[in-house]
KEVOKE-500097 format. One line per field, with one value per residue (C-alpha): chain; residue in one letter; residue number from 0; x, y, z. Coordinates in steps of 0.05 Angstrom, whole numbers, always signed. Example, Ala and Ser with C-alpha at 12.3 -4.5 7.8 and 13.67 -1.06 7.14 Angstrom:
# residues 2
titor [A;A]
kolse [A;S]
vexkol [0;1]
u [+246;+273]
v [-90;-21]
w [+156;+143]
//
This chain:
# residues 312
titor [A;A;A;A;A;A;A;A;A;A;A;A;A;A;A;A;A;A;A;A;A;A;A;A;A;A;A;A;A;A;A;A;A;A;A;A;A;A;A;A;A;A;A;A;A;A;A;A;A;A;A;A;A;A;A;A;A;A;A;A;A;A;A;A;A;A;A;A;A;A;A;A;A;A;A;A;A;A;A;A;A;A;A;A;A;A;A;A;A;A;A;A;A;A;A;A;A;A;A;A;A;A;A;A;A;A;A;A;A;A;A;A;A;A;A;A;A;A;A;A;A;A;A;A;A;A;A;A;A;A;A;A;A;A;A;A;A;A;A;A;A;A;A;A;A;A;A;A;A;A;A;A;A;A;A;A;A;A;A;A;A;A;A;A;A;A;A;A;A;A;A;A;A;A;A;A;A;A;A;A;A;A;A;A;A;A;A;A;A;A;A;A;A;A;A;A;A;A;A;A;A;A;A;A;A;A;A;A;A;A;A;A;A;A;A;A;A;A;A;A;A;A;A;A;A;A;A;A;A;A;A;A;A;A;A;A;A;A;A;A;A;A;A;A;A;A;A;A;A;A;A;A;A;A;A;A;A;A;A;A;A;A;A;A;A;A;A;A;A;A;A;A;A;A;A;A;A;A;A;A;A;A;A;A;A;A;A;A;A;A;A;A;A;A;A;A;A;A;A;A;A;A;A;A;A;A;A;A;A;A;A;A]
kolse [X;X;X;X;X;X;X;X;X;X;X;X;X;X;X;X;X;X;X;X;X;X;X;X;X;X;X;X;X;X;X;X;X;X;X;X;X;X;X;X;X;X;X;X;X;X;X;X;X;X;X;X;X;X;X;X;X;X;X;X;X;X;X;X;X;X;X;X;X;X;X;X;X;X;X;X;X;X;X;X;X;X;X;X;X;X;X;X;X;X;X;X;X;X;X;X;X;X;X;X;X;X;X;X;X;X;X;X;X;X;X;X;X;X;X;X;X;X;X;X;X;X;X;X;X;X;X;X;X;X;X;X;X;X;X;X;X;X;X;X;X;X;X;X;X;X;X;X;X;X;X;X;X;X;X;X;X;X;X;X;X;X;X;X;X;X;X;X;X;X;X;X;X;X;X;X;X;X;X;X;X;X;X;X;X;X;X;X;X;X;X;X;X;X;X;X;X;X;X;X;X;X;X;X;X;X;X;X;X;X;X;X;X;X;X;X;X;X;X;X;X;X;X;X;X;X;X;X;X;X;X;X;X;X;X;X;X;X;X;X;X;X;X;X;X;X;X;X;X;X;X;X;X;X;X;X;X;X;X;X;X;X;X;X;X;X;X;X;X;X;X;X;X;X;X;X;X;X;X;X;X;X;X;X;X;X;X;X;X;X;X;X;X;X;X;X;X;X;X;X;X;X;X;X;X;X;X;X;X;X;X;X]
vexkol [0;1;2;3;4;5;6;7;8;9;10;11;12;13;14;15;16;17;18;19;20;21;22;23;24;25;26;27;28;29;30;31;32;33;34;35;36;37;38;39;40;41;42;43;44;45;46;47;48;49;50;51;52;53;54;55;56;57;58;59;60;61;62;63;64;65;66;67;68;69;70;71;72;73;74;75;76;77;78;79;80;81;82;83;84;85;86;87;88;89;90;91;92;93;94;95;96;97;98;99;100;101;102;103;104;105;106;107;108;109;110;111;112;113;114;115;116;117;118;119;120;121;122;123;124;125;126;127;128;129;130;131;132;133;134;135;136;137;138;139;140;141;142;143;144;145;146;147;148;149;150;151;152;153;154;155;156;157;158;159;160;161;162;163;164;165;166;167;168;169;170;171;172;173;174;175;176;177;178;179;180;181;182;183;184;185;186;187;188;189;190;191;192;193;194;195;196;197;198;199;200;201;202;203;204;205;206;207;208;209;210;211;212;213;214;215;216;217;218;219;220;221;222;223;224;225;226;227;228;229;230;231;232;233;234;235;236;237;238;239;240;241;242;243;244;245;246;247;248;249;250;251;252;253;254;255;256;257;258;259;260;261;262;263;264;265;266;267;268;269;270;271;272;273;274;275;276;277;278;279;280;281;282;283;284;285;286;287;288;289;290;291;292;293;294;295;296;297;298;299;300;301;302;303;304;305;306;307;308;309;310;311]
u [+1635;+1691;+1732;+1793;+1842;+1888;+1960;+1965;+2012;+2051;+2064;+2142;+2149;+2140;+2191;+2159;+2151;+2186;+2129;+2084;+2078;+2055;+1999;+2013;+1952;+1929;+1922;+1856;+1815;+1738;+1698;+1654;+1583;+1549;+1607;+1652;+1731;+1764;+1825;+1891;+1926;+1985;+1997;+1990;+2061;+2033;+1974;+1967;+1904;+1913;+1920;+1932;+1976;+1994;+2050;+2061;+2049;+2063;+2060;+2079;+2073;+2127;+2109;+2049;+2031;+1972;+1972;+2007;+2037;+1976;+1978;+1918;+1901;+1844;+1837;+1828;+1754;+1728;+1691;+1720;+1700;+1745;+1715;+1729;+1705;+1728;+1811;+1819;+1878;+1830;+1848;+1928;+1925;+1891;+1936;+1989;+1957;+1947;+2020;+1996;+2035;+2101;+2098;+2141;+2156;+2123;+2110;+2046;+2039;+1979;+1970;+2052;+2078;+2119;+2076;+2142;+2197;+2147;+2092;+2085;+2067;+2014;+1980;+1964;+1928;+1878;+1818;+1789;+1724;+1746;+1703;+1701;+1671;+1716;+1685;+1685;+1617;+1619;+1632;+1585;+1585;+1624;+1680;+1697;+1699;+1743;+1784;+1803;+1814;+1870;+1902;+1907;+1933;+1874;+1877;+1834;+1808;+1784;+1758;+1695;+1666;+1697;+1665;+1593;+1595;+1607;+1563;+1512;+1531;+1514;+1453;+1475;+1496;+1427;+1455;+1526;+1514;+1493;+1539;+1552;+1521;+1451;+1459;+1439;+1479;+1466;+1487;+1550;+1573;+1551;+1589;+1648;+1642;+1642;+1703;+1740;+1732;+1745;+1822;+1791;+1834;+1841;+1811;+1766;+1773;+1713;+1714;+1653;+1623;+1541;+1547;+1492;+1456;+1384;+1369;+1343;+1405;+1451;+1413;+1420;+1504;+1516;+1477;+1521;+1581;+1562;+1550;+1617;+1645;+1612;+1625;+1698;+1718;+1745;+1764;+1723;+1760;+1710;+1699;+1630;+1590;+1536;+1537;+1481;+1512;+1572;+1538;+1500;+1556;+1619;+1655;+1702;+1704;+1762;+1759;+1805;+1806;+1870;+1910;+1903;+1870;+1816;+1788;+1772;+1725;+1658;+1598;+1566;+1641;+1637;+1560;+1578;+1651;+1603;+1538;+1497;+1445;+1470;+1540;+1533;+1520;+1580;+1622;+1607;+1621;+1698;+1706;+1650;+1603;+1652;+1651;+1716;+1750;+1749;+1816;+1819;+1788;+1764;+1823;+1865;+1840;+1840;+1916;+1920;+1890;+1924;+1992;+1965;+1973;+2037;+2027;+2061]
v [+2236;+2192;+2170;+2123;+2120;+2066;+2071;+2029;+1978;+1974;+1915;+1904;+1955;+1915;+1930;+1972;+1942;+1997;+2035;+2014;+2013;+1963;+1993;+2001;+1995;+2064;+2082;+2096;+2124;+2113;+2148;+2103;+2093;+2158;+2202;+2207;+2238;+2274;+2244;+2237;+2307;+2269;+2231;+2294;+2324;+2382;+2434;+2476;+2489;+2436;+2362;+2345;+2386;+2369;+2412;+2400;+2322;+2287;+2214;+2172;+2106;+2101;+2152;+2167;+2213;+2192;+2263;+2317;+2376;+2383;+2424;+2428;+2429;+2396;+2443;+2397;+2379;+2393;+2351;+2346;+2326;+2294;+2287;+2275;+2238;+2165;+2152;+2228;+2209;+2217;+2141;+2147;+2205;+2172;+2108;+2160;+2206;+2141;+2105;+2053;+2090;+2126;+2195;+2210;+2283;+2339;+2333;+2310;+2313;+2285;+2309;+2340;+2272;+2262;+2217;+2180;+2183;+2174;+2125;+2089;+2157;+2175;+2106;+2123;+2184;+2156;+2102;+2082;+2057;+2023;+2022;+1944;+1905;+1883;+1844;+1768;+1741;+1679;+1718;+1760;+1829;+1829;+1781;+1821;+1885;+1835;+1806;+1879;+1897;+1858;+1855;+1928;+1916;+1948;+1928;+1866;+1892;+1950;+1921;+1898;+1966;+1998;+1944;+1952;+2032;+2038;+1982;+2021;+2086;+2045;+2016;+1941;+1925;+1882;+1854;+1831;+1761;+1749;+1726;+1790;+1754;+1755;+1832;+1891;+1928;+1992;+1949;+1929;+1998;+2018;+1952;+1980;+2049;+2033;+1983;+2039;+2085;+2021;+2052;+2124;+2163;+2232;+2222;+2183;+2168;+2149;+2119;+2119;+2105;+2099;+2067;+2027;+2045;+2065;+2138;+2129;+2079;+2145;+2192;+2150;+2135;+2214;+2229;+2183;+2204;+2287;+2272;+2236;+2296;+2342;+2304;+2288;+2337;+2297;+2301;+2268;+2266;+2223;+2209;+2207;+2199;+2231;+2304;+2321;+2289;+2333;+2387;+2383;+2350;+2372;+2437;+2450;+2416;+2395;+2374;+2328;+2319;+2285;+2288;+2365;+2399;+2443;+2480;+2489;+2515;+2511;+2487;+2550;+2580;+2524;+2541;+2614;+2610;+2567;+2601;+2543;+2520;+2455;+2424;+2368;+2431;+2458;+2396;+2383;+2448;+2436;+2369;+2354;+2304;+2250;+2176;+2154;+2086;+2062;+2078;+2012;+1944;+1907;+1852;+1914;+1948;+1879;+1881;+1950;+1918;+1855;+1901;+1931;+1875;+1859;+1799;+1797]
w [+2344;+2355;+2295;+2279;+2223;+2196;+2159;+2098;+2103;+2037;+1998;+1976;+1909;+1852;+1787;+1729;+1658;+1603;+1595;+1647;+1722;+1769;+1811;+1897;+1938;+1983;+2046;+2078;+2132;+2144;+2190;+2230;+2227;+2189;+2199;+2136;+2150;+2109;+2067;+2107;+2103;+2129;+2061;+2017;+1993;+1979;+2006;+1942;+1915;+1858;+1869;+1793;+1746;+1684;+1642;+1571;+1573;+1509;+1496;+1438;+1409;+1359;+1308;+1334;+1375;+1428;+1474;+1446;+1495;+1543;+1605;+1651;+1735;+1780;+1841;+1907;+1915;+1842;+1803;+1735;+1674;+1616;+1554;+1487;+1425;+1420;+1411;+1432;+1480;+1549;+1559;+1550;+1594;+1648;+1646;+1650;+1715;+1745;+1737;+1689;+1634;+1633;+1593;+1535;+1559;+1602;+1675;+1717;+1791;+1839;+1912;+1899;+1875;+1814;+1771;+1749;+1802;+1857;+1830;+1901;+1941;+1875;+1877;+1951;+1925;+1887;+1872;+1807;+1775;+1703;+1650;+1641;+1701;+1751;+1797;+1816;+1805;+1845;+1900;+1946;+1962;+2018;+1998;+1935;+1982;+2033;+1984;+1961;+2029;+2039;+1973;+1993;+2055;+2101;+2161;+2193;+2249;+2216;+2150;+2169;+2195;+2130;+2087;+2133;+2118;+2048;+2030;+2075;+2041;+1975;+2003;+1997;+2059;+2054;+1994;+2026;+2028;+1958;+1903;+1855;+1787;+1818;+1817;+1765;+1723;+1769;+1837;+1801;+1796;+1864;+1892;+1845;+1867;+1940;+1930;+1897;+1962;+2008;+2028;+2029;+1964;+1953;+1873;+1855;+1779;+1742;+1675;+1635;+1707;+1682;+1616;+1603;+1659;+1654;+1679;+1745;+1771;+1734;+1770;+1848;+1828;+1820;+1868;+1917;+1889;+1894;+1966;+1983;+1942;+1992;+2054;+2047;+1997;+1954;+1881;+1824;+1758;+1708;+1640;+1603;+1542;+1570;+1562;+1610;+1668;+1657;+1650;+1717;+1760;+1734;+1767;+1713;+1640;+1592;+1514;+1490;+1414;+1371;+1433;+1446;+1500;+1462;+1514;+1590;+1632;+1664;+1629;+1622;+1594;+1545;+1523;+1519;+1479;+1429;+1433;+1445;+1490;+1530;+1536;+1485;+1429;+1459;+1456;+1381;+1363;+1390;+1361;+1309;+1289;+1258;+1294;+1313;+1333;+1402;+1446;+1475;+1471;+1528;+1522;+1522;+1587;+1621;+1599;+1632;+1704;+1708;+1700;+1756;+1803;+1785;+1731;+1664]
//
């Protein structure tokens, strides 16, 4: 089947603050109708078999010290899990893998970019699903998926049969005329989900993607998001509080606890190195049962997104 592709056209490079960086909008292709391409070879640096590596990352706000000299890889095409109890660093390190922060030491690299002297080829490497919504409520479907389109430079005649598939994909092109508040908590994230894959990135980060969702509406999003991880072969990197849903979608597991990388592997490592039956047994045997303090607050991650954009 026949299928085009587009070259992002880039925005001028907006100036980073100290310790954080502006985001820059990605390039995409989209296969047309039901086909689904594969990511752009073409704007990967690098054709190893890991797309993220991470070597003794620390960071540190003023005495203290958030991640603390972690080292890990995401092979191309995995689905990974990053988990760890609440203000265990899996926040900072994100902000940091995806430009928003600057690291104190250690090196990171995504598709064989330099997280920090290349920030503008990285930000074309990936998409991401934030925690907090993000949408605009008083507008539909398709003009939040439009609007994002161009702030992201996709191009016009193109956007609309991008937009038509991945709301298809999501099953809400139906829905594309209605204004986003009249929708459910599950078509939200679907709407977010599909935005997030509207310039076609190599990762697809995924923070706390089905909180508050009921079981069924988790069960459809994975199931989605397993299948675009088939089709294109693209890399998942998520976050969760649910343990079951890492241990039946991720490939490969990491713990985070107090900043430190406790252990890696695959669930069923994990339940063996800890004897235990399931992955949330597992988990609490690395980290324990204490509750901790939330990483960030909501006025905080909106802080996080509007630096992302470029506004002070």
């Amino acid at each position: 089947m026949l299928v085009t592709s587009m070259t992002m056209q880039h925005a001028p490079q907006q100036s980073d603050d100290s310790t954080q960086a502006n985001s820059k909008h990605n390039g995409m292709r989209l296969g047309e109708k039901e086909v689904i391409t594969k990511p752009d070879t073409q704007s990967v640096n690098d054709k190893s078999e890991f797309i993220i590596e991470v070597e003794h990352l620390t960071k540190k706000f003023g005495t203290f010290e958030a991640v603390k000299d972690i080292s890990f890889k995401v092979k191309r095409g995995q689905i990974f899990a990053f988990l760890g109890p609440n203000g265990a660093g899996k926040s900072t390190t994100i902000k940091m893998l995806t430009t928003l922060l600057n690291p104190t030491s250690g090196k990171l690299t995504v598709g064989g970019y330099d997280v920090v002297t290349h920030q503008s080829d990285v930000r074309q490497q990936f998409g991401i699903v934030f925690q907090d919504p993000s949408l605009d409520d008083e507008l539909t479907a398709y003009e939040n998926m439009d609007f994002h389109g161009a702030l992201y430079g996709v191009d016009r005649d193109k956007r609309y049969e991008r937009i038509k598939y991945l709301l298809t994909f999501v099953e809400l092109w139906d829905r594309q005329k209605d204004l986003v508040k009249s929708f459910s908590g599950g078509m939200k994230r679907r709407l977010e989900i599909a935005r997030g894959l509207l310039h076609h990135p190599h990762i697809l980060y995924l923070d706390e993607p089905t909180l508050g969702l009921d079981p069924q509406t988790r069960n459809n999003m994975w199931e989605h998001i397993k299948k675009l991880n088939e089709q294109e072969g693209m890399t998942v990197f998520f976050t969760t509080h649910y343990m079951e849903e890492a241990e039946r979608i991720a490939d490969t597991v990491a713990v985070i606890d107090h900043g430190k990388i406790l252990t890696i592997g695959s669930p069923q490592k994990l339940m063996d190195e800890t004897k235990t039956e399931n992955l949330e047994d597992a988990f609490l045997k690395f980290t324990g049962t204490q509750l901790r303090a939330e990483e960030n607050s909501g006025a905080d991650n909106m802080r996080q997104r509007a630096r992302m954009w470029g506004r002070k």
